[in-house]
C-alpha positions as CSV (number, residue, x, y, z in Angstrom):
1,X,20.9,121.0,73.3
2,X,22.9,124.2,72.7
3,X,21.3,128.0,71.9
4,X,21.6,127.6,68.5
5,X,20.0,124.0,68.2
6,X,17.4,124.9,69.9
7,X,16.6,127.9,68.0
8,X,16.6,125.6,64.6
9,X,14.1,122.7,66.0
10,X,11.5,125.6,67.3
11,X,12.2,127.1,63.5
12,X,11.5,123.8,61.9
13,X,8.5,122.8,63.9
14,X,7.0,125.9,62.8
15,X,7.9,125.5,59.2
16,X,6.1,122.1,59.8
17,X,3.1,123.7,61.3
18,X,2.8,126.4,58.8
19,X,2.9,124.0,55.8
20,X,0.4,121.5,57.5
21,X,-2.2,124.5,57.8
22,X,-1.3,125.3,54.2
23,X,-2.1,121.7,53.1
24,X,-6.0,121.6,54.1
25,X,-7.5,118.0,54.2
26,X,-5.5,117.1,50.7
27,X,-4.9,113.4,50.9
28,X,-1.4,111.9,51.4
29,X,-2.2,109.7,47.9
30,X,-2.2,113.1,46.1
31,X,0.1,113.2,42.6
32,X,0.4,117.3,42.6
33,X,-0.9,117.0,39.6
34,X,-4.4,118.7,40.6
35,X,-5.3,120.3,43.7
36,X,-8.3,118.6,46.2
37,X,-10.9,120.7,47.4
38,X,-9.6,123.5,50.1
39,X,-5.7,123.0,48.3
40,X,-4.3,126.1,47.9
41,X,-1.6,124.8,46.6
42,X,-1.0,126.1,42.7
43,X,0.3,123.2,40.2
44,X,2.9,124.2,38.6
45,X,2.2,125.9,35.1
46,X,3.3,124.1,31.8
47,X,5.1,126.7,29.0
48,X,4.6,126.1,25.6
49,X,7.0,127.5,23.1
50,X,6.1,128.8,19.8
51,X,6.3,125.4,18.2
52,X,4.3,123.7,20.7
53,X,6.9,122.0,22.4
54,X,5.8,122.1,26.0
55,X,9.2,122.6,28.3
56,X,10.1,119.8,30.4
57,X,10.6,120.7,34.2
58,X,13.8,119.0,34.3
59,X,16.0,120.1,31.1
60,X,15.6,116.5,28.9
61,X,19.7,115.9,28.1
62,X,20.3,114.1,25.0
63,X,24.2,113.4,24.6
64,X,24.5,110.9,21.8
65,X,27.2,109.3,20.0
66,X,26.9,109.3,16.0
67,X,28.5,105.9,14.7
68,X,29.5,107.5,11.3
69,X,32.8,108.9,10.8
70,X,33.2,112.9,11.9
71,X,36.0,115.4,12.4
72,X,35.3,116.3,16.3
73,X,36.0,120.0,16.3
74,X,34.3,120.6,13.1
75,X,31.4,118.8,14.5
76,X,31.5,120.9,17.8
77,X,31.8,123.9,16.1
78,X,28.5,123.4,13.8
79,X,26.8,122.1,16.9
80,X,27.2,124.9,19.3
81,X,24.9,127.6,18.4
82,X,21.9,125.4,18.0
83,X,23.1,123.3,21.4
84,X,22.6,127.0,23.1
85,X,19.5,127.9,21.4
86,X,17.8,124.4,21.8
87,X,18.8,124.6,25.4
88,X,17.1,127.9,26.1
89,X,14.1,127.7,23.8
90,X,13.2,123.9,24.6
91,X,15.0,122.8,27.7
92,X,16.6,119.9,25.5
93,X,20.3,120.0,26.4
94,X,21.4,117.7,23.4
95,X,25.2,117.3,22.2
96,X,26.8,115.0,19.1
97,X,30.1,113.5,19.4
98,X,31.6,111.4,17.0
99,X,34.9,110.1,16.0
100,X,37.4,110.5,12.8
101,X,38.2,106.2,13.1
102,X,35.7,103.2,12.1
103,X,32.5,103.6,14.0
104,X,32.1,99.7,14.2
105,X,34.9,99.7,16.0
106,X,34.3,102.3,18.6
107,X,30.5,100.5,18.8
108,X,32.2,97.4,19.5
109,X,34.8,98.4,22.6
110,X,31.2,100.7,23.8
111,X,30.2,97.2,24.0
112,X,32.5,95.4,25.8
113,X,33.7,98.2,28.0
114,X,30.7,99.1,29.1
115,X,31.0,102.5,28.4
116,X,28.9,103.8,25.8
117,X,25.7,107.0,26.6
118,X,22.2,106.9,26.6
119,X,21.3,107.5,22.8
120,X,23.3,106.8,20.2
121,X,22.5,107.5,16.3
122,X,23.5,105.8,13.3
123,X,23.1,102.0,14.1
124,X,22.6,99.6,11.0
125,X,20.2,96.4,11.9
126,X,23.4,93.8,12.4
127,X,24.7,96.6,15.2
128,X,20.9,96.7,16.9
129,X,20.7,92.8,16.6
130,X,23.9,92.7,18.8
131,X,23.1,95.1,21.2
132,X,19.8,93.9,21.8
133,X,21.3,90.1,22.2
134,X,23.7,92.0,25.0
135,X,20.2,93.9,26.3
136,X,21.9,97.0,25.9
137,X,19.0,98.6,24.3
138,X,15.3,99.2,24.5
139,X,12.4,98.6,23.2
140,X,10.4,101.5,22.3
141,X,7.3,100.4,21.0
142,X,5.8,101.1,24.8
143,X,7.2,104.8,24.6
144,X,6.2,105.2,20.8
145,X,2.5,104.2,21.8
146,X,2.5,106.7,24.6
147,X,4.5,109.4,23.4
148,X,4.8,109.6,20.1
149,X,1.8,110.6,18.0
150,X,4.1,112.1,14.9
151,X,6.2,109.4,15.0
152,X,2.6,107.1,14.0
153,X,1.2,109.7,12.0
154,X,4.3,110.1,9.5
155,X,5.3,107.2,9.4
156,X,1.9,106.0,8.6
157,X,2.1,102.3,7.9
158,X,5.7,102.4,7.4
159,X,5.7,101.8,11.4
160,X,4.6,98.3,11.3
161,X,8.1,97.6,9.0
162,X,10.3,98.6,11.6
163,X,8.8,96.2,14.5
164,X,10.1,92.5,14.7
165,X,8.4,89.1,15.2
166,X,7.0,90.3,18.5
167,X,6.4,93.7,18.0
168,X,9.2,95.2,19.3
169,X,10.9,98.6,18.4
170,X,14.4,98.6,18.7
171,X,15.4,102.0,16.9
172,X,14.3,104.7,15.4
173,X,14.7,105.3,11.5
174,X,17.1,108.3,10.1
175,X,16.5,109.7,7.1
176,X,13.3,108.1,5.6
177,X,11.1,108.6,2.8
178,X,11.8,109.3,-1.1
179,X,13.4,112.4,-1.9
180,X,13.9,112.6,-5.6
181,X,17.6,114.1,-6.1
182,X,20.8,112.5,-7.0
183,X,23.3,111.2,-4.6
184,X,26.1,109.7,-7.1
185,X,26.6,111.0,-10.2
186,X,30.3,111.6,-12.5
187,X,31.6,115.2,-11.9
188,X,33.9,117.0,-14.3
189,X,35.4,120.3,-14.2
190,X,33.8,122.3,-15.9
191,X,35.9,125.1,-17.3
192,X,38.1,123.0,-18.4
193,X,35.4,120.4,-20.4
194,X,34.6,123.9,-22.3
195,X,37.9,124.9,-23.2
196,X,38.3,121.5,-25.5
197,X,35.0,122.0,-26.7
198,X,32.4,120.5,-24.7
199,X,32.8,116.6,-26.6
200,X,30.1,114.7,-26.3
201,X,29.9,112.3,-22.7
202,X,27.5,109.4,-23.9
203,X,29.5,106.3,-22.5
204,X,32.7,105.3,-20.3
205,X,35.0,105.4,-23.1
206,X,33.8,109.1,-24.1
207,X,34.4,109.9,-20.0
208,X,38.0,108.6,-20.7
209,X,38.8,110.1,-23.5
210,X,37.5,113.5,-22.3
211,X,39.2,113.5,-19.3
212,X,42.4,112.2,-20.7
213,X,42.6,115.3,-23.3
214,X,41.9,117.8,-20.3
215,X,44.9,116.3,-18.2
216,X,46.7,116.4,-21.5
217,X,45.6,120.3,-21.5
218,X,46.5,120.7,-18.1
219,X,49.5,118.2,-16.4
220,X,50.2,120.2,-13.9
221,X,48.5,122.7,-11.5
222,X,50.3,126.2,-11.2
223,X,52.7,124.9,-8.2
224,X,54.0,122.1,-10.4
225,X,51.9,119.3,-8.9
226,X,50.6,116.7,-11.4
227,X,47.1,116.7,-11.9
228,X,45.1,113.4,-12.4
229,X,41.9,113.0,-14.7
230,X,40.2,111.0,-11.6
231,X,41.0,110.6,-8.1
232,X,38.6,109.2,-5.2
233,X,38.3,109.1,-1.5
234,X,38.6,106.8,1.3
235,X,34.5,106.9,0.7
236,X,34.4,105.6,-2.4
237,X,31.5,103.2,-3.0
238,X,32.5,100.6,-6.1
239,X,28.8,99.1,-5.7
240,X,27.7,102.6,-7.1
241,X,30.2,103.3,-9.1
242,X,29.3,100.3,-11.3
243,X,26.0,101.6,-11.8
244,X,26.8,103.1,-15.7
245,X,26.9,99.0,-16.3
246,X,23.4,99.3,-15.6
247,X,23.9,97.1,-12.1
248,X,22.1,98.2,-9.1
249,X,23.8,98.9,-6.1
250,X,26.0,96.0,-7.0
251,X,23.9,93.9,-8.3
252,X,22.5,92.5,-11.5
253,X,18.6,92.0,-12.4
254,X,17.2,89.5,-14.2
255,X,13.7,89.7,-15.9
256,X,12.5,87.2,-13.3
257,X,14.0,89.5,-10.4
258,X,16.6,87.2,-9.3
259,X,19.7,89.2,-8.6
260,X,23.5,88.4,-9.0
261,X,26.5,90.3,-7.6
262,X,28.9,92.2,-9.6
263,X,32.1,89.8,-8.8
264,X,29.7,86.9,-10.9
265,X,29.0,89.3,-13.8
266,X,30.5,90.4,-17.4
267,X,29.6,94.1,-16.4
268,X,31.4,93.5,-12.9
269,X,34.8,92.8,-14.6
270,X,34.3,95.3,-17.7
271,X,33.7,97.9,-14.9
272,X,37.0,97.3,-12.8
273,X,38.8,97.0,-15.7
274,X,37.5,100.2,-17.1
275,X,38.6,102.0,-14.0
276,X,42.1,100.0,-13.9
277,X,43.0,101.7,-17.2
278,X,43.1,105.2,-15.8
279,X,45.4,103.9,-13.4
280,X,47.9,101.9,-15.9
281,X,48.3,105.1,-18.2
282,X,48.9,107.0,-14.9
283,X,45.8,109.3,-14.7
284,X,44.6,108.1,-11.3
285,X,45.6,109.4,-8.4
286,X,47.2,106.9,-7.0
287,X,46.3,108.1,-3.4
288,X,42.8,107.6,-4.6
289,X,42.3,104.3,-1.8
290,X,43.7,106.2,1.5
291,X,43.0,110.3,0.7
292,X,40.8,110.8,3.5
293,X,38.2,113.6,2.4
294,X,39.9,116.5,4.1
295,X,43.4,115.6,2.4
296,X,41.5,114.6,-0.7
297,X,39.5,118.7,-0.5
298,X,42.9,120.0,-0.5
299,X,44.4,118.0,-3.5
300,X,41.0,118.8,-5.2
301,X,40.7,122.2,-4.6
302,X,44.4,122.6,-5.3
303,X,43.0,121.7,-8.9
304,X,44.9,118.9,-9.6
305,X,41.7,116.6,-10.5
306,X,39.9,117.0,-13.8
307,X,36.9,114.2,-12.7
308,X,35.1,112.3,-9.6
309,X,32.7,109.8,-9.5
310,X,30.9,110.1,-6.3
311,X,28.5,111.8,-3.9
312,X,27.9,114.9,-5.9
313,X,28.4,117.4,-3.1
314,X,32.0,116.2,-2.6
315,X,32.8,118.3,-5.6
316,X,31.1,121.5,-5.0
317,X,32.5,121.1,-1.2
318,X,36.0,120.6,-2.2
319,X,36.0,122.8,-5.4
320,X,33.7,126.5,-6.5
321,X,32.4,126.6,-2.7
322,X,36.7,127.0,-1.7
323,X,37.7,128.5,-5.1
324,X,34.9,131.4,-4.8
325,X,35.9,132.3,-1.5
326,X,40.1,132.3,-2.5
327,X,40.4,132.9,-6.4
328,X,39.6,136.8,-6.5
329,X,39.1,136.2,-10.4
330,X,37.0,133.4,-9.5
331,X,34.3,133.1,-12.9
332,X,31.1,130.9,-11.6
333,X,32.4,128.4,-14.5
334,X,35.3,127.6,-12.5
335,X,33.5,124.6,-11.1
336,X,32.8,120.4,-11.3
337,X,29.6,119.8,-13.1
338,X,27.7,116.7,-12.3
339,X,26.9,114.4,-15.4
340,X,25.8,110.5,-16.3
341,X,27.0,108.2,-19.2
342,X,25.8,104.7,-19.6
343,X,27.4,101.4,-21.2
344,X,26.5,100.7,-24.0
345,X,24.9,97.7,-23.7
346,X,23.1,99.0,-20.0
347,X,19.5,99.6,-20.5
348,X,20.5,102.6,-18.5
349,X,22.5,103.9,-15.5
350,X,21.6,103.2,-12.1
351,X,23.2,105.5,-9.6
352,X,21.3,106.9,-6.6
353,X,19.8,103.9,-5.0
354,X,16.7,105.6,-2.7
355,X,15.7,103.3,0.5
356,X,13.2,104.7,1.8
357,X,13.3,102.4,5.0
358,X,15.8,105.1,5.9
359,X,19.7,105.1,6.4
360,X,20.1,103.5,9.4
361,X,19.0,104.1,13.3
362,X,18.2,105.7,16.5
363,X,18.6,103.5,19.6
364,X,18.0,104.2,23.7
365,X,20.3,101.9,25.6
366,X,19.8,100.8,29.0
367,X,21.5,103.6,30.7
368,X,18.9,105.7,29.9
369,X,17.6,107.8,33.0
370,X,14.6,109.2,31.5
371,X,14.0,107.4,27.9
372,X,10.3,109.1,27.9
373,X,11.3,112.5,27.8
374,X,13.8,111.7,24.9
375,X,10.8,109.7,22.9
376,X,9.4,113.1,23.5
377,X,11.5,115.0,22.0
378,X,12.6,112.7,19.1
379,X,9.2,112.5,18.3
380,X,8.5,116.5,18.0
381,X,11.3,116.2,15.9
382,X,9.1,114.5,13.2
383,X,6.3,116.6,13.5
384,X,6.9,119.1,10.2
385,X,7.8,121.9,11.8
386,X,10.1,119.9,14.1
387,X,12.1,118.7,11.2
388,X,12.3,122.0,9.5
389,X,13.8,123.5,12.6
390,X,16.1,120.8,12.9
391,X,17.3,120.4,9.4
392,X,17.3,124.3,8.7
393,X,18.5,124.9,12.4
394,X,18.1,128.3,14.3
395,X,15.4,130.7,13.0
396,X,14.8,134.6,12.7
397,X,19.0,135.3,12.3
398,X,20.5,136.8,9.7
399,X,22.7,133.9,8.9
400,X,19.5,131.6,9.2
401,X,18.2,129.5,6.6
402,X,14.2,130.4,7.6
403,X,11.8,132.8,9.2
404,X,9.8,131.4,11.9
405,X,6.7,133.9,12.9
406,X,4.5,130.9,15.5
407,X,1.6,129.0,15.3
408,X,3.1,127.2,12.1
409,X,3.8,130.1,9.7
410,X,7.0,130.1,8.5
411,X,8.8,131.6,5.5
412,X,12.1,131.2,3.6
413,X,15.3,133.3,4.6
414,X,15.1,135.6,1.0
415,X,18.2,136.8,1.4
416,X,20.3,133.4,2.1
417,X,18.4,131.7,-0.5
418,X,19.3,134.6,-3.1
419,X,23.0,134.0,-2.2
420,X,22.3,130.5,-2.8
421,X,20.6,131.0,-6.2
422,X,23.3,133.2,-6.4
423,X,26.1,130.5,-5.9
424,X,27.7,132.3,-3.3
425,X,26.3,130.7,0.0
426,X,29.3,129.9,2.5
427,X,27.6,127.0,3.8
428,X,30.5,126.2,6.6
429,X,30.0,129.8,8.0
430,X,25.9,129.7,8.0
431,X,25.7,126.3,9.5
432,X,28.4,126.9,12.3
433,X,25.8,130.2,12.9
434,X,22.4,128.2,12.5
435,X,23.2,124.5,13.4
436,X,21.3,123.0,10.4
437,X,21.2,119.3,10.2
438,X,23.3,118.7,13.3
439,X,20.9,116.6,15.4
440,X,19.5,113.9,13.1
441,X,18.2,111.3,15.1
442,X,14.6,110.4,13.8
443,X,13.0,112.9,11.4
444,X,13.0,111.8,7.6
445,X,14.8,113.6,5.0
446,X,11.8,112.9,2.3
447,X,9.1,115.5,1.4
448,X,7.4,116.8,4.4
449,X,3.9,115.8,4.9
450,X,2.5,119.4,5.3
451,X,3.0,120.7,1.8
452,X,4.6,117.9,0.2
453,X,7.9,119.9,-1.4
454,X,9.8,120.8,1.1
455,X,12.4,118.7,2.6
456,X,15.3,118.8,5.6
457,X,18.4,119.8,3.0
458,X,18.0,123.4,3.0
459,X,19.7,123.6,-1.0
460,X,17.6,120.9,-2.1
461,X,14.4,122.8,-1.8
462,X,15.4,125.2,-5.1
463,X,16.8,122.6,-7.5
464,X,14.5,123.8,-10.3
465,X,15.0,127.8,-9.4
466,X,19.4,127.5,-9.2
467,X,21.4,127.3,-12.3
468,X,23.9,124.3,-11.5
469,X,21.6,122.2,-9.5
470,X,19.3,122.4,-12.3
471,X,22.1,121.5,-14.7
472,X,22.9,118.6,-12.6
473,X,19.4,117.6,-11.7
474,X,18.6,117.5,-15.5
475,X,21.8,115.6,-16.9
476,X,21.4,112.6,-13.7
477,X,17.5,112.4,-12.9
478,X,17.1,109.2,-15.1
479,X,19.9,108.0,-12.6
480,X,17.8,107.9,-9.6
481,X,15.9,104.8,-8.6
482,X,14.0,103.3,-5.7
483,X,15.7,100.3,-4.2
484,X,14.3,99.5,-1.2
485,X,12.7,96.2,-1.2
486,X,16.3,95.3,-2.1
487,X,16.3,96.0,1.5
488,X,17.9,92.7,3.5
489,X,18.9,92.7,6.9
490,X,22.5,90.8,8.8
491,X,21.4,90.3,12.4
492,X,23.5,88.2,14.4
493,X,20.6,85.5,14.5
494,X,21.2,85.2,10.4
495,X,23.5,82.5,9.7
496,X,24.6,83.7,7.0
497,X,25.6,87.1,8.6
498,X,29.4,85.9,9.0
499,X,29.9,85.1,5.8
500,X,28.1,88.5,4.4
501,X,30.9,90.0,6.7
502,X,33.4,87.8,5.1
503,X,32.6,88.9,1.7
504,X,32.3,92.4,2.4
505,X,35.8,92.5,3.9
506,X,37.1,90.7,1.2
507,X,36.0,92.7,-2.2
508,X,36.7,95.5,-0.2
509,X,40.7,95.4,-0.6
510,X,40.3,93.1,-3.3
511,X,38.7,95.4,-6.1
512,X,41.4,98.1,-5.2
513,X,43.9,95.2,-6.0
514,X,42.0,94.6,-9.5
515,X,41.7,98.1,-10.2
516,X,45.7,99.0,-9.4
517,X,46.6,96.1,-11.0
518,X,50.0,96.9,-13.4
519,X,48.7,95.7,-16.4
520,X,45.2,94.6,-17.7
521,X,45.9,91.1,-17.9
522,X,46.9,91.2,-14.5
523,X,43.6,93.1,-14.0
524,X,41.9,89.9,-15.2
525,X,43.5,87.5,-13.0
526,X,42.9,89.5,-9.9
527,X,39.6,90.2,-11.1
528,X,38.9,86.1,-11.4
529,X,41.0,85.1,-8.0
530,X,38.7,88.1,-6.3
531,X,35.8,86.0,-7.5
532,X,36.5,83.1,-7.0
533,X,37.4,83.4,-3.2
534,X,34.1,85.3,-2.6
535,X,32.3,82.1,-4.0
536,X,34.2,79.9,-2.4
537,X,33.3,82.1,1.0
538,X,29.4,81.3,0.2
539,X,28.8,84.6,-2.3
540,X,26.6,81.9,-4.1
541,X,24.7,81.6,-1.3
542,X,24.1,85.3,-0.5
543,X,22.6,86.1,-4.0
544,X,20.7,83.6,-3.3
545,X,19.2,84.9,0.1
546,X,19.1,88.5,-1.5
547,X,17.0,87.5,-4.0
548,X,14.4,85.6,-1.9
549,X,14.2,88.6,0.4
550,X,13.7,90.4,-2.7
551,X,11.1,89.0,-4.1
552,X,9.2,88.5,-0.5
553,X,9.2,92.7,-0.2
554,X,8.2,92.6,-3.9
555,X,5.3,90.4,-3.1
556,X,4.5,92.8,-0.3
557,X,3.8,96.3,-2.2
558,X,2.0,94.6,-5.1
């Protein structure tokens, strides 16, 4: 053995020697959890942060994939800040990616390639029914009943919905609970609307008309460009836009619940053909199938659209929220107010459809390295304050949306929330600074058990205190309804799952064909041929099952 060998075994043996005289009589069985009699050894001690959250040793690392469409570098961008705090105030090292293509079909090559992460959000039940047949996800009922106290307590007995036949847990809900604001609603700008005199909007036709004497008013914007009294997105949802026919999310009600989609009813047809005349008289954009939303945000806050029907934020996004921040004459009036109108033979309008079973989900797959520290954390997440800090992101900055002083008392930011009331909150900048509602994986965006008023959407909290929610809140509340026992679920074991598919693919290119349509006679035809070929695909058969399921979850709450 050479010098310097030898002079590392004697320093090893006593390193040996020197930790076997520090050891005692401890047993060899010990977990270093506790320390036997004569132990000197010190357990490691646990820190708690000010929310409770008691730091993992190993930083917990939560790199999902969202499956909802998402521009990448604005989603980095938002991300970063609270990524960096949540890293250093909770050890949780969690990151979102997402993609701007079809998240179905980025699930699907995951699937097959074999390359997908440990967590990934935004799943609907037919996507977790094919995963789980692949067992490429868990089931985390086990790690629920040992780690996840909040996730029980809010969800109360909402839990036992989400388990299967044999009480398994394959995801985690998103976005649960009723939260009583409007979602969808008719938009129309505003400035304009008062310049002809504020007409009466009671029905569709008084829409039309008012829109079509405001393009009239205005043709063009000031580069030349021809404006259009309605334009959509590649978003657009024609199951909700029906709604002023009084249908429900697409479908129609009967007295003895039985429900009938919209292809098989008079209102169906009067709707499309409704929406076909803006585009026969040429005041529909006729981009209005293929703008995606960023190229639809510039067109719109070009102002070359007069009205929207859609999510109502897509207008304050896209419109006052640009215009206040690049007009320097910019009047708060200078903006798209949200409004509902009703057919006139609807009972009402049906709009924002409310399932509280929550969006969609929150799976663990099987490459999961350490699924119980994630249930961990998901579950804090839940807890009230958990869900405040995620939704309202960072605390205690000046760009932050909340005070947080520890031990559970928090406050408002005053300042931010003025500028809200205020109109002027630059909702990009703040949320790139505080990360607000970047991470939602589990927590609910329904009233918070604590105090029963506050919710995860930082604006949503002051709709009676600011002027054009209030305005909007007023003219669309009779809108809002709770749908879900309408709830039905397309897992692959569901033989009727195919032709669901089959259906959905077909109406949705076929009631853009009905609704470009040249004439309104060819309106009709399309409208019928649309029909008919979603019958004759088993549509029939799917109202049917729809209205079976219905009734069961009726029979369930009574």
């Amino acid at each position: 053995m050479s010098r310097k060998g030898s002079v590392l075994g004697t320093a090893m043996l006593a390193s040996v020697m020197l930790l076997s005289a520090c050891g005692g009589n401890s047993s060899g069985n010990n977990s270093g959890n506790t320390a036997s009699e004569g132990d000197s050894t010190t357990p490691a001690v646990e820190k708690v942060n000010e929310f409770g959250w008691k730091l993992p040793q190993k930083t917990t690392q939560i790199h999902f994939f969202q499956a909802e469409k998402g521009n990448p570098d604005k989603i980095n961008r938002k991300q970063a800040a609270f990524h960096d705090y949540l890293l250093k105030e909770f050890n949780v090292d969690i990151q979102r990616s997402s993609l701007d293509v079809d998240p179905k079909e980025k699930l699907n090559l995951m699937l097959v390639s074999g390359d997908y992460p440990e967590v990934i959000a935004a799943m609907d039940e037919s996507q977790i029914s094919q995963w789980k047949a692949q067992g490429k996800i868990i089931d985390l009922a086990p790690l629920v009943d040992k780690y996840g106290p909040n996730l029980k307590k809010e969800l109360g007995s909402r839990y036992e919905t989400y388990l299967d036949a044999d009480g398994k847990l394959w995801g985690l809900p998103r976005g649960w609970g009723y939260l009583p604001i409007p979602d969808f609603t008719a938009h129309i700008r505003w400035d304009w609307y008062q310049e002809i005199g504020a007409p009466e909007i009671k029905t569709p036709d008084d829409y039309y008309n008012v829109l079509k004497q405001i393009v009239a008013k205005h043709p063009t914007n000031d580069k030349g460009e021809k404006n259009y009294a309605l334009s959509w997105n590649s978003d657009v949802r024609i199951d909700s836009a029906l709604g002023f026919w009084g249908l429900k999310d697409g479908y129609k009600e009967d007295g003895d619940h039985n429900l009938t989609h919209w292809l098989n009813t008079a209102e169906g047809k009067e709707g499309l053909l409704y929406y076909n005349r803006f585009f026969r008289e040429g005041l529909m954009d006729p981009d209005a199938f293929i703008n995606k939303f960023d190229d639809w945000k510039i067109k719109f806050s070009n102002e070359r659209i007069a009205g929207h029907i859609g999510p109502w934020w897509q207008s304050w996004n896209a419109g006052h929220e640009i215009w206040q921040k690049t007009d320097p004459d910019y009047k708060e009036d200078k903006r798209f107010v949200q409004m509902a109108f009703k057919a006139p033979d609807a009972e009402k309008a049906y709009l924002s459809a409310k399932n509280t079973h929550g969006w969609n989900y929150t799976v663990i797959t099987d490459k999961a390295k350490n699924a119980e520290e994630i249930i961990k954390f998901l579950d804090f997440t839940v807890s009230p304050i958990g869900t405040r800090l995620m939704g309202w992101g960072i605390p205690n900055l000046p760009e932050s949306y909340w005070n947080y002083e520890g031990d559970g008392k928090w406050s408002f930011n005053e300042t931010q929330k003025q500028t809200l009331l205020d109109g002027k909150l630059d909702f990009e900048k703040t949320e790139t600074a505080n990360g607000s509602n970047s991470f939602w994986l589990a927590y609910p965006q329904g009233l918070l058990s604590d105090d029963n008023k506050s919710t995860a959407w930082f604006d949503q909290n002051f709709i009676a205190d600011e002027k054009w929610k209030k305005l909007m809140n007023d003219n669309v509340k009779d809108t809002i309804y709770d749908n879900t026992e309408q709830r039905v679920s397309f897992t692959n074991e569901n033989p009727l799952t195919i032709k669901n598919q089959q259906v959905e693919d077909l109406v949705k290119t076929g009631f853009v064909k009905v609704i470009m349509s040249q004439s309104e006679d060819e309106a009709s035809r399309n409208f019928d041929e649309l029909r008919d070929k979603a019958n004759k695909l088993g549509l029939k058969d799917l109202e049917q099952y729809r209205t079976e399921e219905y009734k069961k979850n009726l029979a369930l709450v009574k």
